[in-house]
TITILUM-7723 format. One record per residue: residue in one letter; z, y, x of N, C-alpha, C in turn. Coordinates in steps of 0.001 Angstrom, whole numbers, padded with zeros to 6 digits, always signed. Layout:
<nodes>
aZYXZYXZYX...
</nodes>
This chain:
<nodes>
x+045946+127462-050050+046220+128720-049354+047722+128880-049124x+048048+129502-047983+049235+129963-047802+049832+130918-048275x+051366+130620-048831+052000+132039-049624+051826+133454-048432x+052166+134097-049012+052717+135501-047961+053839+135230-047357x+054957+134791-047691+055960+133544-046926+055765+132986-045661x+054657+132064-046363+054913+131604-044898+053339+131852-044200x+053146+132897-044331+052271+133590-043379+052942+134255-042537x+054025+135152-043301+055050+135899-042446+055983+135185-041506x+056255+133496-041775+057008+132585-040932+055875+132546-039610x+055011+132062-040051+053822+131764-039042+053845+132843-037796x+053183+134080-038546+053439+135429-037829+054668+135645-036806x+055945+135575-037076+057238+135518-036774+056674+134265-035127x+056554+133352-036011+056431+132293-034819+055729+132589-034098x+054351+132988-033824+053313+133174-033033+054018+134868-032314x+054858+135688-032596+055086+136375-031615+056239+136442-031407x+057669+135270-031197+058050+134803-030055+057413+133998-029226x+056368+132848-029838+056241+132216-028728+055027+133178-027519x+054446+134193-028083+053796+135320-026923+055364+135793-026134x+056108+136128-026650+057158+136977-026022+057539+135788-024877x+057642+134891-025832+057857+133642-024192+057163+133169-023465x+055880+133638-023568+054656+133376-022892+054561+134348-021663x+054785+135617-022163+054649+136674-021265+056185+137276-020641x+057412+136372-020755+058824+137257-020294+058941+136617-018817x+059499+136898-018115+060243+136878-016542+060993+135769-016835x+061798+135697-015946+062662+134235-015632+064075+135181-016571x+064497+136289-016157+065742+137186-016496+065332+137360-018109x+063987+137129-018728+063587+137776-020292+064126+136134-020909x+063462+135256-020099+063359+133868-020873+065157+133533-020679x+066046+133286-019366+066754+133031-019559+067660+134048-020742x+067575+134977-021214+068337+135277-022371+067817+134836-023907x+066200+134590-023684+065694+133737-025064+066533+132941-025125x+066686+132294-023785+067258+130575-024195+068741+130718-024328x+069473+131846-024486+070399+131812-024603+070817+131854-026538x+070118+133008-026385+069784+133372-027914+069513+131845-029306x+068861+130871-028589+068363+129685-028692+069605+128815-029159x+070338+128762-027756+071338+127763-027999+072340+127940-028754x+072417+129408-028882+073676+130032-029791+073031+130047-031347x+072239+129839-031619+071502+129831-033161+071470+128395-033193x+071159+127423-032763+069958+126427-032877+071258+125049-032409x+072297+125090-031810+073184+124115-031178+073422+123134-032762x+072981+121729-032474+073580+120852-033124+072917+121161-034999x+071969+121733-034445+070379+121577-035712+070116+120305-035967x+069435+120021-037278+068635+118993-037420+067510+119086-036804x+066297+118211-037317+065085+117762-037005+064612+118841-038624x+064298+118885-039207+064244+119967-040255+065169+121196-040414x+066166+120997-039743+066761+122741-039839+065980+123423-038888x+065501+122572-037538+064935+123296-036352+063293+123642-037073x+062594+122616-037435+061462+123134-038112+061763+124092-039236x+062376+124145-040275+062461+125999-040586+062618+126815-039783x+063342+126585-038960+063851+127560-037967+062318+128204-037390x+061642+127203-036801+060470+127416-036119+059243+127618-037264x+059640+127911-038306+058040+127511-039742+057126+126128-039007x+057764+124889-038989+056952+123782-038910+056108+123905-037481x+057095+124783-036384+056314+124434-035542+057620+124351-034108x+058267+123555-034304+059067+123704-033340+058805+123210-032335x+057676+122116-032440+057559+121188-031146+056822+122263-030030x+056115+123255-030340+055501+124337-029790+056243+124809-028446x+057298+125148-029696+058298+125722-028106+058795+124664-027612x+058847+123206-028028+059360+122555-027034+058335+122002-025834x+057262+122288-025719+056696+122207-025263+056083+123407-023949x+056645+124524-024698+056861+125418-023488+057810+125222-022427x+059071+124561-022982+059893+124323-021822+060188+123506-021367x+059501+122494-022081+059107+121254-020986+057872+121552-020154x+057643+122055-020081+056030+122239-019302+056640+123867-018472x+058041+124110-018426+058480+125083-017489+059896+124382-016575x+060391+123357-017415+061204+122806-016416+060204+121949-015319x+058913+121236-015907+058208+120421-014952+057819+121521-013932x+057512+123162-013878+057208+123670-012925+058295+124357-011790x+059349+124413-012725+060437+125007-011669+061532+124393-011519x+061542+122915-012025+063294+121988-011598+063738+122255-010432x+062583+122140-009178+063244+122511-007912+063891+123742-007539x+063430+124797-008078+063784+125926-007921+064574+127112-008721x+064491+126420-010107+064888+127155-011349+066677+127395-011187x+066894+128882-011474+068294+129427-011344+069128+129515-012750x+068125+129223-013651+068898+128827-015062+068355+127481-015688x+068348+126617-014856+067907+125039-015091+069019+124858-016056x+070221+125010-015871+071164+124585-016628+070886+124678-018409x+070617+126238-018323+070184+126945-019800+068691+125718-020555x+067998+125675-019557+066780+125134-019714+067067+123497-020387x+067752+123401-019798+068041+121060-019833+069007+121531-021173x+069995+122380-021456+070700+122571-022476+069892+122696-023763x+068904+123491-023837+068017+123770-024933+067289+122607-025142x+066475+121827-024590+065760+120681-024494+066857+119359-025164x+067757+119731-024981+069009+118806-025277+068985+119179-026871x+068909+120340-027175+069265+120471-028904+067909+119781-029604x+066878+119709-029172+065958+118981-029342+065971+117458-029339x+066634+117228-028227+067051+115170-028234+067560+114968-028831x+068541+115707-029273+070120+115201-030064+069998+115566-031649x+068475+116286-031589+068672+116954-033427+068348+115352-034203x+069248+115212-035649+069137+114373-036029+067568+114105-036944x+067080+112795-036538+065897+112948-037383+064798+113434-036610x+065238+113460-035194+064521+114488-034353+063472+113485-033207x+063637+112000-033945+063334+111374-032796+061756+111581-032262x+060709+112309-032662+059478+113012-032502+059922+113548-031112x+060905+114545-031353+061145+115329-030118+061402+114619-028321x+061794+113608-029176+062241+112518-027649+060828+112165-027691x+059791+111538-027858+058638+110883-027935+057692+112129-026909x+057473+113597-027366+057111+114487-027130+057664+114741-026015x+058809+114995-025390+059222+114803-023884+058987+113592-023114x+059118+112592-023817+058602+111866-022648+057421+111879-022548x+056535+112064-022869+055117+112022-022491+054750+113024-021381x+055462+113996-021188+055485+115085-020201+056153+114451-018878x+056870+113017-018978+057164+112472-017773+058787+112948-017443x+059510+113583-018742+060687+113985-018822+061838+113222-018039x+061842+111397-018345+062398+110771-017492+062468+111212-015909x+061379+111071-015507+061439+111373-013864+061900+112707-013363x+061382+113841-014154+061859+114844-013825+063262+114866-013892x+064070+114435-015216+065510+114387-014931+066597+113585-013415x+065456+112458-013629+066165+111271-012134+066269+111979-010821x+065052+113139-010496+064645+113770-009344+065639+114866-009216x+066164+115631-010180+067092+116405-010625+068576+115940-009856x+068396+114834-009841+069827+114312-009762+070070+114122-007954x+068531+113744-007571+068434+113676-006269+068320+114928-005018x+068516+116197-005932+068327+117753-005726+069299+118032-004548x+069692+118222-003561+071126+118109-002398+071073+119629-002990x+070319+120548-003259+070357+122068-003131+070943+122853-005090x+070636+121436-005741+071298+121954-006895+072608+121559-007399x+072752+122224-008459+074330+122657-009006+075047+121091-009463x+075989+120596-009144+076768+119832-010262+076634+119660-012096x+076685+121259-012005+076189+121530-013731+075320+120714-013841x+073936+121328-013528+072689+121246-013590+072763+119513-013796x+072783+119200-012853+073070+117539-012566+073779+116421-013371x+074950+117289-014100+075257+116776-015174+074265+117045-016661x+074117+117999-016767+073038+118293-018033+071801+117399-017831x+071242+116997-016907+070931+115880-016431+070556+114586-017106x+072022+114228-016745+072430+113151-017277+072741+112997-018763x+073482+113998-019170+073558+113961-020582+072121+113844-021552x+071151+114371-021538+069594+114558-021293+069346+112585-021086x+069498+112067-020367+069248+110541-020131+070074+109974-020472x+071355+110479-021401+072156+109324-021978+071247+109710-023967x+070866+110856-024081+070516+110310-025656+069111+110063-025076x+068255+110195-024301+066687+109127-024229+067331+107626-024405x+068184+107065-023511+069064+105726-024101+069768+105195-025324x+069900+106590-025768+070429+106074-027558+069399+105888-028419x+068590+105894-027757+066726+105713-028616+066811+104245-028811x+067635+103358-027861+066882+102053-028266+066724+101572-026629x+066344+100089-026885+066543+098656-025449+065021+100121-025203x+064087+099779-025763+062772+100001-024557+062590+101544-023969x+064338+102849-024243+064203+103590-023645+064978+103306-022444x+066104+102397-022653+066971+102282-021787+066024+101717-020330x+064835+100459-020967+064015+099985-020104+063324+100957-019247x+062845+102126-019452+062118+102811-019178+063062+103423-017924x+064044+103752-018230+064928+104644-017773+065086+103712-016297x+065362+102530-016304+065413+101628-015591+064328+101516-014529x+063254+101124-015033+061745+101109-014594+061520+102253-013384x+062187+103267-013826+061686+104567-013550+063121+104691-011923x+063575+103548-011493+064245+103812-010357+065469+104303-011098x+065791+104328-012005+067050+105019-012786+068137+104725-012392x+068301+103041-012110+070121+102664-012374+070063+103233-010544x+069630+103127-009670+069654+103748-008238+069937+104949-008058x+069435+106061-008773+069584+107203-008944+070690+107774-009366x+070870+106801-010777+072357+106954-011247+073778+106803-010160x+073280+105218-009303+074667+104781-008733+075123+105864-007464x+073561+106057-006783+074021+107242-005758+074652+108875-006309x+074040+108922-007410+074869+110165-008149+076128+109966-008267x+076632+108465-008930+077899+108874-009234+078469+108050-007874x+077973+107872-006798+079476+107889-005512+078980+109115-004666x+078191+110219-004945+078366+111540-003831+078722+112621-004869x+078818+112488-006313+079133+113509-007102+080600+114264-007119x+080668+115538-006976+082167+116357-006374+082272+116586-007997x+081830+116183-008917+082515+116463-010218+082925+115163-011386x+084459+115570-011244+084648+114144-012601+084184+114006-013407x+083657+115065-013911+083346+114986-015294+081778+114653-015392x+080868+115040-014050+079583+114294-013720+079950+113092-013845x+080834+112212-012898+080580+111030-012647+081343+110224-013863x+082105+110859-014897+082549+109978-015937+081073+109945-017171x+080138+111336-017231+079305+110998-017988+078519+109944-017213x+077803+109827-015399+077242+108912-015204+077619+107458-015636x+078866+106867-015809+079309+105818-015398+079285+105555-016856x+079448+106414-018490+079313+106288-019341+077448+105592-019737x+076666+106564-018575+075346+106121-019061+075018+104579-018537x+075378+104401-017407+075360+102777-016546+075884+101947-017501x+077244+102231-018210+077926+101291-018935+076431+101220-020185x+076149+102097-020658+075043+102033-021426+074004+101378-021412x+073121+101547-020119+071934+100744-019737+072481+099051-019148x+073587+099034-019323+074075+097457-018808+074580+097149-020382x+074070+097497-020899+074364+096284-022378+072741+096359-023574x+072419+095809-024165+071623+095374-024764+070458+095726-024445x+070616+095316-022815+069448+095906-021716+069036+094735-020921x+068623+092998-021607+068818+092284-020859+067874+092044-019805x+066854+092977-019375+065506+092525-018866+066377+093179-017545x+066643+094163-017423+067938+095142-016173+069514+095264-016184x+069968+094095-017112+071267+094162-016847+071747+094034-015626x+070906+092662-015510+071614+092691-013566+071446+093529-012584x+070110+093988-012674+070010+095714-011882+070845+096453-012056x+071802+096635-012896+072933+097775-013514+074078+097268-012720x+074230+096021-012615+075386+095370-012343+075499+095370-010670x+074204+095211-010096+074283+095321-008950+074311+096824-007971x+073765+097500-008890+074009+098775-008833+075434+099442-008795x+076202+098956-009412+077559+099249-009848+078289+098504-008791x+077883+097878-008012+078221+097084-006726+078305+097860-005613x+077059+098591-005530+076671+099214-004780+077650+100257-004319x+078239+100879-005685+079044+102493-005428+080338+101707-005065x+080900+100662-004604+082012+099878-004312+082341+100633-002968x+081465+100553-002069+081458+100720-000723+081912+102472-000281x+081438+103136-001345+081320+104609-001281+083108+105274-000767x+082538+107145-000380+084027+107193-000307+085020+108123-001581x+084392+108019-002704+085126+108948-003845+085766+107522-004577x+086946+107903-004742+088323+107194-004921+087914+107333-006955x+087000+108152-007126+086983+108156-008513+086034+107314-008895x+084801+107345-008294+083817+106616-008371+083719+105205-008399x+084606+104699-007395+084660+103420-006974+085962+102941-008420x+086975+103364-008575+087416+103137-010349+086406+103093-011568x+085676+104047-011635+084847+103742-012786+083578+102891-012434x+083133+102610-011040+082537+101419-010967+082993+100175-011764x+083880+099918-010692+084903+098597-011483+085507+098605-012558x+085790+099475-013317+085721+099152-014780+084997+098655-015480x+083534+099386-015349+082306+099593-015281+081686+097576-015365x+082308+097156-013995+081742+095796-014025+082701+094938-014840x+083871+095412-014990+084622+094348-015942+083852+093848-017098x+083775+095410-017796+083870+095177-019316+081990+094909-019606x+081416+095072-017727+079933+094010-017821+079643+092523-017602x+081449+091837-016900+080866+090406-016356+080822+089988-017895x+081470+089504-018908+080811+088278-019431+079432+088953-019679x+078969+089566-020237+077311+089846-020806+076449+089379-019535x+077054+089895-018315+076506+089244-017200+076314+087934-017037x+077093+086894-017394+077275+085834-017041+077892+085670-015454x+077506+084400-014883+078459+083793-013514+078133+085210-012530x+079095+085512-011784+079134+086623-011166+078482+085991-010090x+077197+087516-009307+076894+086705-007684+078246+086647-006470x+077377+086284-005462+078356+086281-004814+078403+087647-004040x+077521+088938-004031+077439+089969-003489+078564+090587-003867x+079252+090414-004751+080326+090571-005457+081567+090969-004499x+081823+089306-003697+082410+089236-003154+083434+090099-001831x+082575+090549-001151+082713+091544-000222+083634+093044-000621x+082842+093837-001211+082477+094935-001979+084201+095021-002602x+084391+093809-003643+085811+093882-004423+086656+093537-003554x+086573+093134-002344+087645+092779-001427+087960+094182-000327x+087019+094697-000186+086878+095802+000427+087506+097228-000551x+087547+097113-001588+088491+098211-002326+089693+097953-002627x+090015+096943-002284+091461+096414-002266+091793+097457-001069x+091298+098112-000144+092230+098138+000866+092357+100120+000445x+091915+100444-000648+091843+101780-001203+093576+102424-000709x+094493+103143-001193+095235+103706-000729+095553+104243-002318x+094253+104381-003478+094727+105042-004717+094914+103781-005337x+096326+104679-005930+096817+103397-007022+095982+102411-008050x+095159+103963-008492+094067+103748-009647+093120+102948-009235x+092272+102829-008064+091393+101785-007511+091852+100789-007342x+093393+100353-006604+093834+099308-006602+094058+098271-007997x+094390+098890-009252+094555+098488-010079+093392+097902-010948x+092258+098419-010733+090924+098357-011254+090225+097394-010984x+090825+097356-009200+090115+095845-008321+090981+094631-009069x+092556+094854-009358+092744+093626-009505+092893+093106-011095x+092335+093975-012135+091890+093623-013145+090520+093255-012931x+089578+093381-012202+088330+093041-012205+088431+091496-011176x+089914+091598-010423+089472+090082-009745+090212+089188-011285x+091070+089558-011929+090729+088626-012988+090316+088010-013316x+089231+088991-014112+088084+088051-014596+087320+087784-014070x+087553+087691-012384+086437+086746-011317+086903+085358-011529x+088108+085637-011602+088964+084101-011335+088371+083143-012228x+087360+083659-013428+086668+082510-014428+085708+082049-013518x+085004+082491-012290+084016+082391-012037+083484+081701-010589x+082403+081263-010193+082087+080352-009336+082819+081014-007819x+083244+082726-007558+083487+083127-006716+084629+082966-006437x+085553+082416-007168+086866+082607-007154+087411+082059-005752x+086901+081431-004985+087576+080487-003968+087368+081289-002573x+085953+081904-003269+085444+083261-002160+086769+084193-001768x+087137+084567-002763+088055+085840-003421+089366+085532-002814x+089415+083876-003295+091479+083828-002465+091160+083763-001184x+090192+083084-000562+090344+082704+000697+090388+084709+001668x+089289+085055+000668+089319+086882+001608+090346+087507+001424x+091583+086944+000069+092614+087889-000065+093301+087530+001225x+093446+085650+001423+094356+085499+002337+093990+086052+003706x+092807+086114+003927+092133+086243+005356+093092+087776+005731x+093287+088740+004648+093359+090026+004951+095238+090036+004849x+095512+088971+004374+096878+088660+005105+097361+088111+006385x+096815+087464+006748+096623+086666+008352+095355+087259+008883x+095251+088660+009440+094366+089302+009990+094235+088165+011512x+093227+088654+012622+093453+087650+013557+094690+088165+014624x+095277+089452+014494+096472+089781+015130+098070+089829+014385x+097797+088778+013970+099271+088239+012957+100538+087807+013949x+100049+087495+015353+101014+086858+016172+101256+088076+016960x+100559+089218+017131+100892+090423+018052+100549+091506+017249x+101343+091595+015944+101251+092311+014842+101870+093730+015577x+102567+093829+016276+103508+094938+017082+102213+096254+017307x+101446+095445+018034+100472+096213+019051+099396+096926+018344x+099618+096679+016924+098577+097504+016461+098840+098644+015482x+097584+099712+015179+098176+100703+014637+099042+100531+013250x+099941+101481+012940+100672+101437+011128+099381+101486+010632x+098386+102237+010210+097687+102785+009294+096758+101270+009185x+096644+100581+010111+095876+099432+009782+096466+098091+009648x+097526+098294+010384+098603+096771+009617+098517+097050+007931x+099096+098680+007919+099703+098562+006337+098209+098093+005510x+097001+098946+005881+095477+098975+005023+095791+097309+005059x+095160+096861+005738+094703+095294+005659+095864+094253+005076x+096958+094389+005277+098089+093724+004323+098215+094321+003207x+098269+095599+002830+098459+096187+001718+097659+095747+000407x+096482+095449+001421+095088+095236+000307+095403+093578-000619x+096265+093052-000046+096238+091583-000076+097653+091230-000774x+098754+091841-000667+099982+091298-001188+100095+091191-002452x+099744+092183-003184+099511+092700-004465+098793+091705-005181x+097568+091740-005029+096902+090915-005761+096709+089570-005692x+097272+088765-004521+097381+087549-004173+098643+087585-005053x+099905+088353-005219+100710+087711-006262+100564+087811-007649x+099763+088583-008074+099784+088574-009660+098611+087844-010303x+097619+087518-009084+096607+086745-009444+097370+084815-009425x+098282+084588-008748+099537+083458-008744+099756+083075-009755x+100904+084731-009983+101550+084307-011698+100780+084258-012938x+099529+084785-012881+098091+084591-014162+098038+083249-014310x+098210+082302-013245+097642+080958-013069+098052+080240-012414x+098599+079165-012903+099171+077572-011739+098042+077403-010816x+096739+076864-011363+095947+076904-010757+095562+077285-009820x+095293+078749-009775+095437+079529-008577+096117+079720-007813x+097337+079681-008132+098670+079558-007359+098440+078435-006327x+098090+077201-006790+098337+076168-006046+096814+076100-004946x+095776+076981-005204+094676+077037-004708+094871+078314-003186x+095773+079244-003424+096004+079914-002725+097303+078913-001401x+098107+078455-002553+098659+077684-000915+098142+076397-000353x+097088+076301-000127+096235+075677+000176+095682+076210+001482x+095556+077722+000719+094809+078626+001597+095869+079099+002701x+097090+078179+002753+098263+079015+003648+098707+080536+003391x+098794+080869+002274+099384+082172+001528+100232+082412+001921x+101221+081448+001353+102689+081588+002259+102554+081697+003367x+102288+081343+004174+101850+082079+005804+101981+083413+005835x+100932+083851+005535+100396+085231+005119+101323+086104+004594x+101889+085431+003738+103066+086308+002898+104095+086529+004173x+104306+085524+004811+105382+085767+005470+105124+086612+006917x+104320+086582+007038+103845+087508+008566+103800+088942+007736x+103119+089199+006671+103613+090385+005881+104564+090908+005112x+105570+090300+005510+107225+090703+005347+107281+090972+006740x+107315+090206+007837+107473+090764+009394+106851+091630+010188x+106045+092649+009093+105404+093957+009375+107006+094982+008876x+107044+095051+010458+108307+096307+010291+107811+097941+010051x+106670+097794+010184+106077+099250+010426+105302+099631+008830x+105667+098460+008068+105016+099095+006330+105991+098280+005757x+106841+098931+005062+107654+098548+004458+107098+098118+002889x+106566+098684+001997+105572+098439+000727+105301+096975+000822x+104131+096611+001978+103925+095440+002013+104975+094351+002271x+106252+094666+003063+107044+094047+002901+107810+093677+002184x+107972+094911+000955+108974+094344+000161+107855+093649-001194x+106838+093576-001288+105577+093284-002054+105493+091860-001902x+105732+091207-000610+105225+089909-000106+106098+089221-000230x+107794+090056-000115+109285+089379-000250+108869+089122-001874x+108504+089550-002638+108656+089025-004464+107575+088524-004631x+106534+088322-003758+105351+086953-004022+106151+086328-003408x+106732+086029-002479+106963+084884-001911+108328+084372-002880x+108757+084784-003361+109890+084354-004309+109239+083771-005312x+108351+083802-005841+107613+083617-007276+107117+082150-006749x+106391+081694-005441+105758+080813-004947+107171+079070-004824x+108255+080214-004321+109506+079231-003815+110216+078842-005159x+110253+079179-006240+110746+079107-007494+110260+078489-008365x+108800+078393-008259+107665+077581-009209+107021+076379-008324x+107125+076518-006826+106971+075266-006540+107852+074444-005083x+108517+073365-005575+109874+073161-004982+109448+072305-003977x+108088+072268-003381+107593+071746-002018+107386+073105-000980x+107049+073997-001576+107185+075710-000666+108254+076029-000279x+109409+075693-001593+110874+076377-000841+111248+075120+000295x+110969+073801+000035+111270+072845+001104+110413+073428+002618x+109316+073347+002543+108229+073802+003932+109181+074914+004484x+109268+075553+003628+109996+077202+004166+111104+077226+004516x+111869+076283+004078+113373+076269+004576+112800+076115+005905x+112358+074654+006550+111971+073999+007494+111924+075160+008420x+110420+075798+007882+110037+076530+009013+111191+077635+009522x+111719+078133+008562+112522+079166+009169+114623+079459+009366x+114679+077893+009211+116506+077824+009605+116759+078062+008401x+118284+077327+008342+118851+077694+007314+119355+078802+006867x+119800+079696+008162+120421+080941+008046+119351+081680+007236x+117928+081877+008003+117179+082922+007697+116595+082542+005929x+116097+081611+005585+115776+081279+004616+117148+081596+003113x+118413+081252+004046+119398+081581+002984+119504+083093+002391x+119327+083916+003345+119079+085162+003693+117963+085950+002513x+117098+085300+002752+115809+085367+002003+116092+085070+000126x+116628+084352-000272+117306+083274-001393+118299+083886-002069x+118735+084567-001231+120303+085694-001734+119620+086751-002450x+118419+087264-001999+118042+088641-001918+116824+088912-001473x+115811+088173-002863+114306+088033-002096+113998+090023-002033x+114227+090714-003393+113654+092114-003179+114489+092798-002175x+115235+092355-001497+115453+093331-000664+115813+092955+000638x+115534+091412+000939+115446+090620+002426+115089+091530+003293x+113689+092252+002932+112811+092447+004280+113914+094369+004747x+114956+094297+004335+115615+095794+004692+116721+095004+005896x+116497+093581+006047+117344+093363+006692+116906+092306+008195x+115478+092867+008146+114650+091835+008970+114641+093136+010277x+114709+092034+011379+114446+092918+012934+113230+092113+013233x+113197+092629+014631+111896+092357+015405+112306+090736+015724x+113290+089732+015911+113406+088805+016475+113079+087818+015095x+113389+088374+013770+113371+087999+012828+111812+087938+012338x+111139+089106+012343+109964+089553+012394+109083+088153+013342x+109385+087979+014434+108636+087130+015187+108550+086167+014698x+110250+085136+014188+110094+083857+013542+108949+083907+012216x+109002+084514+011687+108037+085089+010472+106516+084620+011098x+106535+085914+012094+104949+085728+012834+104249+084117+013023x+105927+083470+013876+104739+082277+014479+105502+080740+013765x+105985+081224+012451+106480+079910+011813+104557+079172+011303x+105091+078025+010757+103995+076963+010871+104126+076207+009376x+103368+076855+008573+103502+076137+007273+102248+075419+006762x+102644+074267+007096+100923+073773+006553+101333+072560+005461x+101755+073338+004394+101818+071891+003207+100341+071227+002819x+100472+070086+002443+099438+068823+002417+098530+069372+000920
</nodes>
């Protein structure tokens, strides 16, 4: 028999959960307020006293009220928050088991795909599908299964909030490690948001794939494109991200992909009538290329000597004779110094191609040559002819 105790717990329980049976959207959203302010960062047994051994009760009311109103609900936020003290209670892992069976996964993914709901909302979300993933490989699988890493990648390149898209990119980094049945789904996914136009997104992508290629193994070649194409970003922070991530391409079967597209985007096909075209796209398409064609050089002899192959020096030098972006010019003047210094068949070709005067010129004063280059100078640049063996 039961004490008087916990008859009176029982009692207690059975008329809130009527009061939440029978309140309005305006009655319930202040339950659940009441909720989160008592109940935040409970155990799995503090919440069952809390509830006299019946907490799953109410969790089951509001999972079975977010499944009826996600689309429409004006305190979804309150709702995914409370459900959350439930995922996260320690000891609580019943409670995750008990939502998903209600199909909790999907409802959260669909959430995310909402054009008419909140950022909040969207993040609570996610937070909500990063502890179903701290469950273990066969929630992360699930999560996966369920169209997840897609859902995720389009969330985090249209999301207007950082702090959305740093928890998304936290959960991707998640489901891409001891997730080997969908790692590569994660990875290609994370490919995907390359192309996008949030300058934040496309950084924590590529982080994102760094610290995934080795677990990945040999990188594809879809790769290819995508990281060559954010080179031509304009934020510092993306630029820097691409060329730590071409790094650690350089271990990999793409690497030859990678110099030949850096150089391509140095010797665009209007390198000889560089004049005639707009600033904003001389500077984009050289800009994208000076940078990382030189520090990917000095990482490696190897590469170094694989890039002038690729006629770099070329390249370098038609992007010093861009009078109309100075950045890239003075960028290409200190690769091209690094190239003439470490290998003493480049500074020979280069003398050749460009007189003694101009080359001396160059030799005196590689960082600051290109402040002293004109258009006639500019041209020799354009249509000199360097083709070492």
């Amino acid at each position: 028999m039961t004490s008087v105790k916990e008859q009176e717990a029982i009692r207690r329980l059975m008329v809130f959960l009527q009061e939440w049976d029978r309140a309005h959207k305006v009655a319930r959203s202040h339950i659940l307020d009441n909720f989160i302010k008592r109940n935040d960062s409970k155990t799995e047994p503090e919440l069952e006293l809390e509830f006299s051994q019946g907490a799953s009760l109410f969790l089951a009311r509001l999972a079975a009220w977010l499944r009826m109103t996600y689309t429409y609900s004006t305190c979804l936020s309150k709702l995914l928050r409370s459900i959350g003290i439930f995922l996260s209670a320690a000891s609580g892992h019943r409670y995750l088991i008990e939502f998903l069976e209600i199909g909790g996964v999907l409802i959260l993914l669909e959430i995310l795909g909402l054009n008419y709901q909140k950022e909040e909302d969207k993040r609570e979300s996610v937070k909500l599908l990063q502890l179903i993933a701290d469950g273990g490989r066969k929630y992360k699988e699930l999560i996966c299964e369920s169209y997840g890493v897609q859902s995720l990648a389009k969330f985090l390149a249209t999301s207007n909030s950082a702090e959305a898209q740093e928890d998304t990119q936290i959960l991707l980094d998640s489901l891409g490690h001891s997730n080997p049945k969908y790692q590569n789904q994660v990875y290609k996914g994370l490919i995907a948001v390359l192309p996008c136009t949030s300058p934040r997104a496309q950084q924590l992508a590529l982080q994102t794939l760094r610290v995934m290629q080795d677990a990945v193994g040999e990188a594809p070649t879809a790769v290819v494109e995508p990281v060559l194409g954010v080179l031509r970003s304009t934020h510092l922070q993306v630029q820097h991200e691409a060329i730590q991530l071409l790094k650690v391409l350089m271990g990999h079967q793409v690497r030859s992909a990678l110099l030949e597209g850096l150089v391509a985007l140095l010797t665009p096909p209007w390198r000889k009538e560089f004049t005639l075209c707009s600033e904003t796209t001389k500077g984009t398409q050289q800009g994208a290329a000076w940078r990382p064609a030189g520090v990917l050089a000095k990482e490696s002899a190897e590469v170094a000597e694989e890039l002038i192959q690729m006629k770099v020096v070329h390249g370098l030098m038609v992007a010093v004779g861009n009078l109309d972006h100075v950045v890239s010019q003075r960028y290409a003047s200190i690769s091209l110094e690094y190239f003439v210094h470490t290998f003493p068949f480049v500074e020979e070709w280069m003398k050749n191609a460009l007189g003694d005067a101009l080359f001396q010129s160059f030799m005196d004063s590689p960082e600051t040559w290109y402040t002293k280059m004109d258009s006639p100078h500019a041209g020799v640049l354009a249509s000199s002819v360097i083709d070492i063996p």
